[in-house]
gemmi code that builds the backbone of each chain (N, CA, C; Angstrom):
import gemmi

chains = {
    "A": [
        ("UNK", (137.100, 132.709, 142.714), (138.159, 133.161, 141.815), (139.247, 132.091, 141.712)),
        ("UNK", (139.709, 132.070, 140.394), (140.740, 130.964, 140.274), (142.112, 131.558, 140.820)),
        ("UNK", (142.589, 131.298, 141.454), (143.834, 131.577, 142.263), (145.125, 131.321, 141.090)),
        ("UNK", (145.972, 132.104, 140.680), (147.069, 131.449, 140.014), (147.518, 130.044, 140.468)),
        ("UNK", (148.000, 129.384, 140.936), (147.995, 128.024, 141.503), (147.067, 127.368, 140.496)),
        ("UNK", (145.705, 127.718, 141.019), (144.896, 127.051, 140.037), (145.259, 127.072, 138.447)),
        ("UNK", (145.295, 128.492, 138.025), (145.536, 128.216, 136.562), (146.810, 127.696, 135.879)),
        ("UNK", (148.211, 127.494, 136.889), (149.229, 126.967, 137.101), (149.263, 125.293, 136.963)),
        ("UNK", (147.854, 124.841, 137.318), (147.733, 123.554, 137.426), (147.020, 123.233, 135.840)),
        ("UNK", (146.085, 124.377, 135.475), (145.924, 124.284, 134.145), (147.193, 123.940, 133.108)),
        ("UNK", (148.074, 124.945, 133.656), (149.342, 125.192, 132.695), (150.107, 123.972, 132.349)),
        ("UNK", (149.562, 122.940, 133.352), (150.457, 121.690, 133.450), (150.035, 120.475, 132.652)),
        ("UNK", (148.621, 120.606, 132.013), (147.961, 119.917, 131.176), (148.789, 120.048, 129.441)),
        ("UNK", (148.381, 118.830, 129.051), (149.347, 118.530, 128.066), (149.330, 119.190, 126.826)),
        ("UNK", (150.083, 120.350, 126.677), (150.258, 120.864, 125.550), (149.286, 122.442, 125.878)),
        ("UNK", (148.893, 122.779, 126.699), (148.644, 124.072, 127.126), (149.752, 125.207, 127.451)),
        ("UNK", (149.296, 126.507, 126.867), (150.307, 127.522, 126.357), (149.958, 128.740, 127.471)),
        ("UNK", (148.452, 128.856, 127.854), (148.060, 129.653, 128.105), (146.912, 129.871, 129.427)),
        ("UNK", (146.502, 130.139, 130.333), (145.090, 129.378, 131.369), (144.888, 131.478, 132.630)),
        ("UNK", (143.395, 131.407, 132.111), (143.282, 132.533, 132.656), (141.851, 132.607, 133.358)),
        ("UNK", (141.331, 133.532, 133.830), (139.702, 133.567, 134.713), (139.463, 135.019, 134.298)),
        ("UNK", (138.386, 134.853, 133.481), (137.306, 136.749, 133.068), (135.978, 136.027, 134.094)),
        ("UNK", (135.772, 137.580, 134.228), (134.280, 137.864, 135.092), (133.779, 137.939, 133.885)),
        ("UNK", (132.091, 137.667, 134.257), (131.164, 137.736, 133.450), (130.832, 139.181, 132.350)),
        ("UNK", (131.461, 140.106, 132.978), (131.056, 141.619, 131.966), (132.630, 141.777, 131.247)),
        ("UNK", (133.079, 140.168, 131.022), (134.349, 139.996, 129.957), (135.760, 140.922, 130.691)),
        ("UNK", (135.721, 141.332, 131.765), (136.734, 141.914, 132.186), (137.737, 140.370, 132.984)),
        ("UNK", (139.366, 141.001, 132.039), (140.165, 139.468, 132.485), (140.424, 139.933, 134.017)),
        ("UNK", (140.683, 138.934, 134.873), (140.658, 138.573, 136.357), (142.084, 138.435, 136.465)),
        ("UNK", (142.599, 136.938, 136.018), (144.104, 136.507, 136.572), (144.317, 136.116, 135.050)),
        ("UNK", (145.652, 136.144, 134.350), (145.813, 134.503, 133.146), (147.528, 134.345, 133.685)),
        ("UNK", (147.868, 133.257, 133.225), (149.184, 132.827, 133.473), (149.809, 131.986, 131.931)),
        ("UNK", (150.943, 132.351, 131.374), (151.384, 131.948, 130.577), (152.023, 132.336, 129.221)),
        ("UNK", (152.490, 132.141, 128.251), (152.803, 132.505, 127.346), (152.040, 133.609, 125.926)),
        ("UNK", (151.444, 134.616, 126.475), (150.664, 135.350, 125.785), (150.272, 136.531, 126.461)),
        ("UNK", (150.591, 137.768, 125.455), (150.904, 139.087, 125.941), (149.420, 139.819, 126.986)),
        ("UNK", (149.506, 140.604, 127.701), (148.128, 140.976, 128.234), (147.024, 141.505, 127.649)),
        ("UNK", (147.059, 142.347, 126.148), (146.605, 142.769, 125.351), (145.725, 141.759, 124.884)),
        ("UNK", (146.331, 140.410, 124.393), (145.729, 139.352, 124.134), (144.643, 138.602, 124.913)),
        ("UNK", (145.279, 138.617, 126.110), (144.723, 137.895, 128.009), (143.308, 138.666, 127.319)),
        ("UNK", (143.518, 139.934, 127.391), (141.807, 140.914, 127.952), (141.371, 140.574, 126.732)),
        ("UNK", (141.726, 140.598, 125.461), (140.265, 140.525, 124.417), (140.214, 138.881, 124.373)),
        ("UNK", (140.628, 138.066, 124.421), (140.457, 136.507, 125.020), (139.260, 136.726, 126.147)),
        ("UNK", (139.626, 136.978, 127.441), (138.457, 137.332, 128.042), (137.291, 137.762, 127.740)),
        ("UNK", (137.418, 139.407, 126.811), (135.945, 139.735, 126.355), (135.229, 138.856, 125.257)),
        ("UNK", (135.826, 137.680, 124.508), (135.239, 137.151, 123.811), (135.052, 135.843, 124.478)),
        ("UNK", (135.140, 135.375, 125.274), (134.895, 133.855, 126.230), (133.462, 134.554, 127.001)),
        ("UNK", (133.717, 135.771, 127.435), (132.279, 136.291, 128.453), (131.280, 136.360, 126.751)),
        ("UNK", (131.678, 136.891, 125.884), (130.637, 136.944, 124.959), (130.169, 135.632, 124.674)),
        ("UNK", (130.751, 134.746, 124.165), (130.681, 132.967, 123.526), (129.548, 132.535, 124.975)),
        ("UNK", (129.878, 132.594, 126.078), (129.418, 132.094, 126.720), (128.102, 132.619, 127.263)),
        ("UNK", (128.027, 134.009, 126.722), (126.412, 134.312, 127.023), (125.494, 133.981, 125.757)),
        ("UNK", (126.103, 134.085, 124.645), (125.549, 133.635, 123.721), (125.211, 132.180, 123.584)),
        ("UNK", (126.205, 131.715, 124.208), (125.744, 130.048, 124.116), (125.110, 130.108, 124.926)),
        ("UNK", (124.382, 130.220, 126.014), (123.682, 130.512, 127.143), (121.824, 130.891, 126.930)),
        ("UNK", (121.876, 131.800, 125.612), (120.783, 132.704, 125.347), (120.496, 131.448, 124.149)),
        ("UNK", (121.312, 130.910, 123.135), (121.330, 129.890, 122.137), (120.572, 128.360, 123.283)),
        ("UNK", (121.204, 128.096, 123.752), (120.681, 126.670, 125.131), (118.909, 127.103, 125.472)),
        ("UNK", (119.209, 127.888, 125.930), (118.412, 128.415, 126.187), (116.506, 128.672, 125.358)),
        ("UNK", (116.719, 129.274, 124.146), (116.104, 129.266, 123.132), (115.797, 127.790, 122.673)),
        ("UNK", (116.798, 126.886, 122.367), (117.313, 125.541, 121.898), (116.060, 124.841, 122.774)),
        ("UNK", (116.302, 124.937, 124.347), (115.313, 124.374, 124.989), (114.065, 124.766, 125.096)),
        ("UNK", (113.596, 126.154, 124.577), (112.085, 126.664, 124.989), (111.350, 126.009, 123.550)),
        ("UNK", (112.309, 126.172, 122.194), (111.944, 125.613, 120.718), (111.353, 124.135, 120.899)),
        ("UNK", (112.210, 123.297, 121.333), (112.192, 121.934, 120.984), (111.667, 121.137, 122.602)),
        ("UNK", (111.006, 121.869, 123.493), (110.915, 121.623, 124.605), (111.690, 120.322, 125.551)),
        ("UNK", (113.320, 120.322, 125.158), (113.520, 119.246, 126.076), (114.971, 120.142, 126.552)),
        ("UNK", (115.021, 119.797, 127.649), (116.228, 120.309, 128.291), (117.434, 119.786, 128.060)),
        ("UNK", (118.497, 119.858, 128.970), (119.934, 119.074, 128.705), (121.526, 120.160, 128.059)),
        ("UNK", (120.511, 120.985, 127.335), (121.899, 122.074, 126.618), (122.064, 123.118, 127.549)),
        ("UNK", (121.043, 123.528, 128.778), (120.837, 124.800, 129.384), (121.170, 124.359, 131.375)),
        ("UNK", (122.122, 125.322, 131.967), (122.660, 126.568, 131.076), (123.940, 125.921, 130.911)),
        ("UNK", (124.407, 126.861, 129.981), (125.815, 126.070, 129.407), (127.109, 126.001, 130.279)),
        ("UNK", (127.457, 125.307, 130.745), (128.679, 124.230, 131.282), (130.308, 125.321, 130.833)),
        ("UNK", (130.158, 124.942, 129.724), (131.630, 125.228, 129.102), (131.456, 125.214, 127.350)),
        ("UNK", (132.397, 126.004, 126.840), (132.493, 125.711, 125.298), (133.908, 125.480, 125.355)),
        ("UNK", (134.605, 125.283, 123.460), (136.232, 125.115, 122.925), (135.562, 125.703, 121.661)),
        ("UNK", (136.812, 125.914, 121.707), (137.101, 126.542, 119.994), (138.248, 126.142, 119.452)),
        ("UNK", (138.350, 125.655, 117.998), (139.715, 124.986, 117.713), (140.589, 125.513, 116.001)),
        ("UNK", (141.194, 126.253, 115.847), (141.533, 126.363, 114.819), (143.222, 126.409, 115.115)),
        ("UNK", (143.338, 126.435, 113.546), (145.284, 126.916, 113.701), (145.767, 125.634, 114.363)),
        ("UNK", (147.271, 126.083, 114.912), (147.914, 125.485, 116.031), (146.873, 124.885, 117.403)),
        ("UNK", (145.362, 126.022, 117.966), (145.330, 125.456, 119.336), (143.806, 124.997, 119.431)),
        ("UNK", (143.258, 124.934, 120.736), (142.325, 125.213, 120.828), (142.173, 125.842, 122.247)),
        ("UNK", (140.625, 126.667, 122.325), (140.567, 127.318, 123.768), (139.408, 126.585, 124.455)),
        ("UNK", (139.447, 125.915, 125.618), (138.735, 125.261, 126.285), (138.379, 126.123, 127.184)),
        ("UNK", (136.707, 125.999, 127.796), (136.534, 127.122, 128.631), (135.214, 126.433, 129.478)),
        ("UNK", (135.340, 126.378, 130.677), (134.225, 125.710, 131.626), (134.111, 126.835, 132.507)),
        ("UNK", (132.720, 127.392, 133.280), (132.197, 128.190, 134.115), (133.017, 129.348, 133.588)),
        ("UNK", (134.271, 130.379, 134.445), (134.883, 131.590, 133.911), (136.162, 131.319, 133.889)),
        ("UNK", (136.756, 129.874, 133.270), (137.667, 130.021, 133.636), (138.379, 129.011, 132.352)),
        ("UNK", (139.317, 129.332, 131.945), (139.792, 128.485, 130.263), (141.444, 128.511, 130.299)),
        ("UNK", (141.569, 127.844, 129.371), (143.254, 127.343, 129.258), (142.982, 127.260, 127.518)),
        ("UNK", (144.140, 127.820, 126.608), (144.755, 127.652, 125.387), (145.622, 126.108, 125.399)),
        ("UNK", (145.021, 125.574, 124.477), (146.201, 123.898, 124.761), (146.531, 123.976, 122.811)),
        ("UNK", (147.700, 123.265, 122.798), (148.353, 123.238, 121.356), (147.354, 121.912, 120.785)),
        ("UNK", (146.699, 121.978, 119.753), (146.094, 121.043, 119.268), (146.375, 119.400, 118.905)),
        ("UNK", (147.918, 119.424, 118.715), (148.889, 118.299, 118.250), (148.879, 117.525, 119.867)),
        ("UNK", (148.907, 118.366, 120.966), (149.046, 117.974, 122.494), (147.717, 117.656, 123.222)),
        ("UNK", (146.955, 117.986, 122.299), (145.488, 118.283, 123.694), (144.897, 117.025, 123.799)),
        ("UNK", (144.282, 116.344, 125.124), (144.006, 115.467, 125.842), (142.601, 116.511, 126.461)),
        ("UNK", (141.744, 116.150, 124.991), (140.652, 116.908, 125.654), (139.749, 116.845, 126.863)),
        ("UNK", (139.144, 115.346, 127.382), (138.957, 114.727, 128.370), (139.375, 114.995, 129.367)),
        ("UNK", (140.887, 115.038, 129.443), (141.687, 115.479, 130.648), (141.296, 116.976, 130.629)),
        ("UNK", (141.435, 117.963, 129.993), (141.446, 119.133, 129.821), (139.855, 119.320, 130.673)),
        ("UNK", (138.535, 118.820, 130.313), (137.427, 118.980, 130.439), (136.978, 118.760, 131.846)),
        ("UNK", (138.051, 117.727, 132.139), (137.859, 116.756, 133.690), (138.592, 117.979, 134.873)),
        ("UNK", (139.734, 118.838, 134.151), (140.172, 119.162, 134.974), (139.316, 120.549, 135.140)),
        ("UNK", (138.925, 121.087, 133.783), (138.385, 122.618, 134.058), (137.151, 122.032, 134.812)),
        ("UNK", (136.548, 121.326, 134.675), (135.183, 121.174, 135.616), (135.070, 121.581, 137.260)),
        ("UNK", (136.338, 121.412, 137.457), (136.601, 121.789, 139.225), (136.376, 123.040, 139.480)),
        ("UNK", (136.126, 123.856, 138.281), (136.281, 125.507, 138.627), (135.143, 125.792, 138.163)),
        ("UNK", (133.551, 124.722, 138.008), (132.400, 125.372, 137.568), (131.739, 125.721, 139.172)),
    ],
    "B": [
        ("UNK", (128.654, 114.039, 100.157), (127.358, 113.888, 101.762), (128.529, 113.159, 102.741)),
        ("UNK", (128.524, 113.935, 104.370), (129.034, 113.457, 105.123), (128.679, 112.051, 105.344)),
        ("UNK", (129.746, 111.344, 106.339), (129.518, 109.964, 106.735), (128.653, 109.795, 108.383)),
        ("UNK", (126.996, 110.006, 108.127), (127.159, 110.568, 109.372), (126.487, 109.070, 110.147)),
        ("UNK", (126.648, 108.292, 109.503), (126.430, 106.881, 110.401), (127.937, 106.561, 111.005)),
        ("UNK", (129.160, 106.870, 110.388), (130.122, 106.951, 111.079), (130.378, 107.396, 112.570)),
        ("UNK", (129.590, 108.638, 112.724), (129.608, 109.863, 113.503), (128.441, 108.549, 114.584)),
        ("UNK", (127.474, 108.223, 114.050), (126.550, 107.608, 114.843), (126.920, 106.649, 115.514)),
        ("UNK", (128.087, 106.212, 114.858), (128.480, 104.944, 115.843), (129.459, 105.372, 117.099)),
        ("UNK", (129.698, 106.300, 116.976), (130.532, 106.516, 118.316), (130.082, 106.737, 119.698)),
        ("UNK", (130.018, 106.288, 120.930), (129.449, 106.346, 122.038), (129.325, 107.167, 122.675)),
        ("UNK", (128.048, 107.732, 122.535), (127.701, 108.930, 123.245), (126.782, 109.901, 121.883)),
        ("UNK", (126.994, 109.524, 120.801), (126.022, 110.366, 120.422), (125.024, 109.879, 119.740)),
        ("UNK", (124.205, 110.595, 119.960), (122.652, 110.283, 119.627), (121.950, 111.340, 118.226)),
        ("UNK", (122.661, 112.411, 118.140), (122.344, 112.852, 116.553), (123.189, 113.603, 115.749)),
        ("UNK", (123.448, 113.043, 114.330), (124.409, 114.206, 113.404), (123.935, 114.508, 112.609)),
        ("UNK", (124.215, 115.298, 112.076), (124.145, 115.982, 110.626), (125.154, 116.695, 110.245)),
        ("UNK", (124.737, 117.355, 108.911), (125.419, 117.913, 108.453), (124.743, 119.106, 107.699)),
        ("UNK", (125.168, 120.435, 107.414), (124.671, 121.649, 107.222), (125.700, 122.296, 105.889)),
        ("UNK", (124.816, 123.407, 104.744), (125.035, 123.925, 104.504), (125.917, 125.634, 105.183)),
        ("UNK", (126.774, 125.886, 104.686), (127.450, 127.491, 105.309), (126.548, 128.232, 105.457)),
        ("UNK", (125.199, 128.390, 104.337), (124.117, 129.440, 104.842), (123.346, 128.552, 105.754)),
        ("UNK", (122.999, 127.677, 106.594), (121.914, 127.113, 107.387), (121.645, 126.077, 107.099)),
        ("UNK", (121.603, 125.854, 105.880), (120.849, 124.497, 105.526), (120.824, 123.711, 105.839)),
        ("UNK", (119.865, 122.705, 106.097), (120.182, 121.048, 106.681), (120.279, 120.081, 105.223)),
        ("UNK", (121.031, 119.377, 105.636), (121.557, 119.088, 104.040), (121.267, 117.448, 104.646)),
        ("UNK", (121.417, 116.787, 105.913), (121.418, 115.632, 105.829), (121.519, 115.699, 107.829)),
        ("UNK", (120.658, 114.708, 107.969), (120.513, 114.319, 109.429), (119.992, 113.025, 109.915)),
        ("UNK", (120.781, 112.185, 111.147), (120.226, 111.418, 111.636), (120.136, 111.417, 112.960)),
        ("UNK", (119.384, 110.236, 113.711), (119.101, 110.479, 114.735), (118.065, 110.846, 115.612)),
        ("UNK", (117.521, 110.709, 116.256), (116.071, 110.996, 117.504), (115.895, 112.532, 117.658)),
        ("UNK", (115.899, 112.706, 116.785), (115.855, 114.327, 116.591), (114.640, 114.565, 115.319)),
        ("UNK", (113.657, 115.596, 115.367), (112.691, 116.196, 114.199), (113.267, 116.763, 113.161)),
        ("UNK", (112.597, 116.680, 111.891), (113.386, 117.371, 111.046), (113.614, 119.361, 111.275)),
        ("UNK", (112.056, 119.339, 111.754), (112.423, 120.994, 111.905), (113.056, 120.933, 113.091)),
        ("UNK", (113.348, 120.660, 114.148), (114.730, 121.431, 115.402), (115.589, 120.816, 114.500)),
        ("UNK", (116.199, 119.747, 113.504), (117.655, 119.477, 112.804), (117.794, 120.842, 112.241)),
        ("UNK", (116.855, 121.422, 111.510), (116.977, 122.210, 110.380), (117.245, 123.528, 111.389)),
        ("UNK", (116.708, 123.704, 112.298), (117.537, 124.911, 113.643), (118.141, 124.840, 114.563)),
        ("UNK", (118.922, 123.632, 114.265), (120.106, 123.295, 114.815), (121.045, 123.475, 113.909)),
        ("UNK", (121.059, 123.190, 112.231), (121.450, 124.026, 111.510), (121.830, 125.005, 110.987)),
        ("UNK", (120.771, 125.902, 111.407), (120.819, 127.015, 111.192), (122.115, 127.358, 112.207)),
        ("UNK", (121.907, 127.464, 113.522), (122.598, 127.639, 114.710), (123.959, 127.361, 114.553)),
        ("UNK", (124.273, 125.831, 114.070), (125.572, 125.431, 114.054), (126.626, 126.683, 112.817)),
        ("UNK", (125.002, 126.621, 111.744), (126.550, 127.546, 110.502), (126.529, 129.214, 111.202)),
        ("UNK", (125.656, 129.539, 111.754), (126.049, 130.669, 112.893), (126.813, 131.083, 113.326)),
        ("UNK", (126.967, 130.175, 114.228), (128.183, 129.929, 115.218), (129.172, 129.600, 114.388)),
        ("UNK", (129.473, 128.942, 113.313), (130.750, 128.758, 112.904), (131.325, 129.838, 111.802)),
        ("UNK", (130.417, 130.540, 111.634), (130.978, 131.903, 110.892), (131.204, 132.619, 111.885)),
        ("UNK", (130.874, 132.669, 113.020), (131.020, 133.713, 114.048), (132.846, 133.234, 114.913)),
        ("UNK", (132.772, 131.911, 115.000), (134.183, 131.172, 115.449), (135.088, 131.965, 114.471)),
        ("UNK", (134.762, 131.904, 113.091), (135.669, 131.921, 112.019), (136.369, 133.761, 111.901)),
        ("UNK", (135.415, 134.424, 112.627), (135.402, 135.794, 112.399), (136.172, 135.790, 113.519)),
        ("UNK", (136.247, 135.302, 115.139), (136.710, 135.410, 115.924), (138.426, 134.995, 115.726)),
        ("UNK", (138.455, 133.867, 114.774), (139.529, 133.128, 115.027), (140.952, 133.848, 114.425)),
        ("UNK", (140.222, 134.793, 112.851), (141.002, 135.045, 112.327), (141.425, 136.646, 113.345)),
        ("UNK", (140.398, 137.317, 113.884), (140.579, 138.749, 114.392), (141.624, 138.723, 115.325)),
        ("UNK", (141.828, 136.568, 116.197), (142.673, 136.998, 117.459), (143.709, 136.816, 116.498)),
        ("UNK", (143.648, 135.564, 115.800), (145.301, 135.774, 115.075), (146.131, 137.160, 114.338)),
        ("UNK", (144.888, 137.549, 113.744), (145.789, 138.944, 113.865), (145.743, 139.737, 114.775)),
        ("UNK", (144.976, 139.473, 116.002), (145.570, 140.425, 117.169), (147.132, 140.252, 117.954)),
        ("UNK", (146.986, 138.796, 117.931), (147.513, 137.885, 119.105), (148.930, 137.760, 118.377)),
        ("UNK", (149.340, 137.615, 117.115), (150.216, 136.668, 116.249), (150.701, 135.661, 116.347)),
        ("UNK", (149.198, 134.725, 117.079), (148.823, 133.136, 117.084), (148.620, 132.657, 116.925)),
        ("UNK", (148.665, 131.556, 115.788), (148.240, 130.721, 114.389), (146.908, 129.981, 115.030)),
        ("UNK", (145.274, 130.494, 114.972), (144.066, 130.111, 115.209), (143.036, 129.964, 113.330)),
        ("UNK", (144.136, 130.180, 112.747), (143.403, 129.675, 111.887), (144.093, 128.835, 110.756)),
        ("UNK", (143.008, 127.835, 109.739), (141.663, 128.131, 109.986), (141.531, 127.581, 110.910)),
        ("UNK", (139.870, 127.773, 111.072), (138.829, 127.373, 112.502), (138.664, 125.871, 111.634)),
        ("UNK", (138.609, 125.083, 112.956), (138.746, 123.327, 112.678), (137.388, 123.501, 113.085)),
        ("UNK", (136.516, 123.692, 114.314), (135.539, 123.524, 114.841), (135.467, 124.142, 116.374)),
        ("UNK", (133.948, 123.519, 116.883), (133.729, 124.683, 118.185), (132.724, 123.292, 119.001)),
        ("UNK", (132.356, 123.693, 119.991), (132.079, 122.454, 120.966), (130.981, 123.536, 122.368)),
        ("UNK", (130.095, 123.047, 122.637), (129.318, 123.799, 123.289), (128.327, 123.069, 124.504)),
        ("UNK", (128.540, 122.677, 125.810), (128.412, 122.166, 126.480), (127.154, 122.341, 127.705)),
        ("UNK", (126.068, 121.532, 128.045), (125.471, 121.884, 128.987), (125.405, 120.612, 129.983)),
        ("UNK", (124.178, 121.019, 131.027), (124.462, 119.760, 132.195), (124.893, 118.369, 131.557)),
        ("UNK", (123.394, 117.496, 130.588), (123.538, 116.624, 129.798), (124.335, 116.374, 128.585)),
        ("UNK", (123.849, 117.171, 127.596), (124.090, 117.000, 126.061), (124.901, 118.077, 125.651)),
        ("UNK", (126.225, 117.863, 125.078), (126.514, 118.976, 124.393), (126.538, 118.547, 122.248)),
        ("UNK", (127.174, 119.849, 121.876), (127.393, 119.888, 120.662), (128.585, 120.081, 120.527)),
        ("UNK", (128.616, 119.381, 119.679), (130.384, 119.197, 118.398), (130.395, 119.537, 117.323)),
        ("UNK", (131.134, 120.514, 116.418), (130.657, 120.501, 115.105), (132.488, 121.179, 114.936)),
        ("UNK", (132.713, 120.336, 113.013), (133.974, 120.422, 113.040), (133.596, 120.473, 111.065)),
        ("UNK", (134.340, 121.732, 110.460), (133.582, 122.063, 109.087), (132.060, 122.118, 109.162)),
        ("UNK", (131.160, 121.406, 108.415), (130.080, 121.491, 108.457), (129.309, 119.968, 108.748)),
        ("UNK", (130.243, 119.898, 109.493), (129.157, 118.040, 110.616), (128.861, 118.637, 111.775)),
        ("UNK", (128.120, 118.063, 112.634), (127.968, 118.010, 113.815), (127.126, 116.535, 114.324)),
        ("UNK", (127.447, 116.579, 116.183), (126.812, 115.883, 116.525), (126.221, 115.894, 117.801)),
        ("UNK", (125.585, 115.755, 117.871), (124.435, 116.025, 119.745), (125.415, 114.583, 120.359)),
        ("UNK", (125.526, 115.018, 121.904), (126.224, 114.050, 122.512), (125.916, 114.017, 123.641)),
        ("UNK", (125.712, 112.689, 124.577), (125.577, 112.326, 126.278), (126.706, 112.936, 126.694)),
        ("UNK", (127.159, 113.554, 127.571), (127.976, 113.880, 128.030), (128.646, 112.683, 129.239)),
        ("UNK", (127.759, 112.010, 129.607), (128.280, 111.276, 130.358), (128.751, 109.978, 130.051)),
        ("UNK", (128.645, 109.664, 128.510), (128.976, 108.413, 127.886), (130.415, 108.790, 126.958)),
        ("UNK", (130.639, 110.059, 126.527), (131.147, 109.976, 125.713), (133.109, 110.762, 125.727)),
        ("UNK", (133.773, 110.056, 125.281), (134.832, 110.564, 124.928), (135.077, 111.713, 124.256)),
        ("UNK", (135.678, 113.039, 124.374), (135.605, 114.055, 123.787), (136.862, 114.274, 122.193)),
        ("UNK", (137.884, 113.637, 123.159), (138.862, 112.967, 121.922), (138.369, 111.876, 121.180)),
        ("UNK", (137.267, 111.199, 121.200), (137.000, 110.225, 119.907), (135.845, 110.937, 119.047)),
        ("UNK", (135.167, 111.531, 120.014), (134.267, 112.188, 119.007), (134.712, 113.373, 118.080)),
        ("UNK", (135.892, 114.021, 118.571), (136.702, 114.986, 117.561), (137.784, 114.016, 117.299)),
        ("UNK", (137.835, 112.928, 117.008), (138.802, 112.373, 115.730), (137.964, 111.940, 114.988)),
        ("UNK", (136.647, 111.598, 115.301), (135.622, 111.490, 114.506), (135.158, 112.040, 113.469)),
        ("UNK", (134.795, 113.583, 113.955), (134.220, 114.264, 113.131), (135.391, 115.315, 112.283)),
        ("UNK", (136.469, 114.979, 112.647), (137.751, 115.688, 111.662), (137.771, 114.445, 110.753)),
        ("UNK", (138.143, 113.430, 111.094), (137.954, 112.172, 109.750), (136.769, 112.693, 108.892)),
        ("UNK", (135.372, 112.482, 109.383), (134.174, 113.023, 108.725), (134.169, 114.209, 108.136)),
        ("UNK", (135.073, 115.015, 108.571), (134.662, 116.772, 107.988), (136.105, 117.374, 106.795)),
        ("UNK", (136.682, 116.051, 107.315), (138.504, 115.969, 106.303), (138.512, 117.244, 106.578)),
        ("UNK", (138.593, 117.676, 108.195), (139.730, 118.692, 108.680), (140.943, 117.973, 109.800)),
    ],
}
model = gemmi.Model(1)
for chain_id, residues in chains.items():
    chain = gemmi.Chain(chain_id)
    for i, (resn, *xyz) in enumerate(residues, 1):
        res = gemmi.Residue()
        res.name, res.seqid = resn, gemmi.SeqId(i, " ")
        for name, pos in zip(("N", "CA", "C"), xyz):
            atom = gemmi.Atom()
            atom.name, atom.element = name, gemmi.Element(name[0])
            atom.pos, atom.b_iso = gemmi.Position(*pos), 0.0
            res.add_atom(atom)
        chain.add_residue(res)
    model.add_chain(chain)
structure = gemmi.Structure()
structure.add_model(model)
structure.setup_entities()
């Protein structure tokens, strides 16, 4: 489990608004930051969804075209508007798009796969 | 037609294209077959109607400017995917910059 601390250290990445941990059946765990709890939990149930779907998609991807490499999935982002949501193993941060240092962002969520 | 030798020159990826909103493969390069391009296609405009449905539902949940959807990014051990409008590109993960390949494909996708 990501410990607040941890997602605190998310919070500190450049231009991030938001950094939280859902369990796999999309129920939110911890989030820390600028965004109401209402928001936190359906953020959660749709990161546990994205990520089983990308999972079942990798998955398929590799049994079709028989070569591995997409499976199982790592992490996704999503980017529209103002942000984007970066998300590795169960655990993601909201960063402002004008700010994001995706690399850094990717390097740092990796510690929590 | 996207610029997708543009997209090719950047380090770390090894295939782009570009897709119609219903599926279509409209244009592809790269060490890749035409039929997995053409269902990778399919997949990518999928997923990006599905981003797009997501993006607008949180903004009006949230009242957090997520749209529009720029693009979505999907990651495994090796290779992930990038796709930003209707480009994409297969990528090493271990070669490649994640900020050049999305200034890349926003130049390419003029988002």
């Amino acid at each position: 489990m990501a410990t607040i601390s941890k997602l605190k250290e998310l919070m500190s990445l450049p231009g991030a608004v938001a950094a939280g941990e859902f369990a796999d059946d999309g129920r939110l765990i911890a989030y820390y930051g600028d965004i109401d709890e209402k928001s936190a939990e359906i953020a959660a149930m749709m990161c546990a969804a994205n990520k089983l779907m990308g999972n079942m998609q990798a998955k398929g991807w590799s049994a079709y075209t028989g070569e591995g490499g997409f499976y199982p999935v790592l992490g996704f982002a999503v980017a529209g508007g103002k942000y984007a949501a970066c998300i590795m193993g169960n655990v993601g941060v909201f960063v402002k798009l004008d700010q994001a240092d995706f690399d850094k962002v990717f390097e740092t969520l990796s510690k929590y796969i | 037609m996207a610029n997708l030798d543009r997209l090719m020159q950047v380090k770390g990826v090894w295939a782009a294209g570009e897709f119609s909103p219903d599926g279509k493969l409209i244009a592809y390069k790269g060490n890749i077959s035409e039929e997995h391009a053409a269902m990778a296609a399919k997949m990518c405009a999928a997923n990006t109607l599905m981003a797009e449905m997501q993006a607008e539902g949180y903004t009006a949940f949230s009242g957090q400017e997520w749209v529009p959807l720029i693009g979505w990014a999907l990651s495994g051990p090796k290779y992930s995917v990038c796709v930003v409008g209707n480009v994409g590109v297969f990528v090493k993960n271990d070669e490649v910059s994640f900020n050049e390949v999305f200034k890349a494909l926003r130049e390419v996708a003029g988002k």
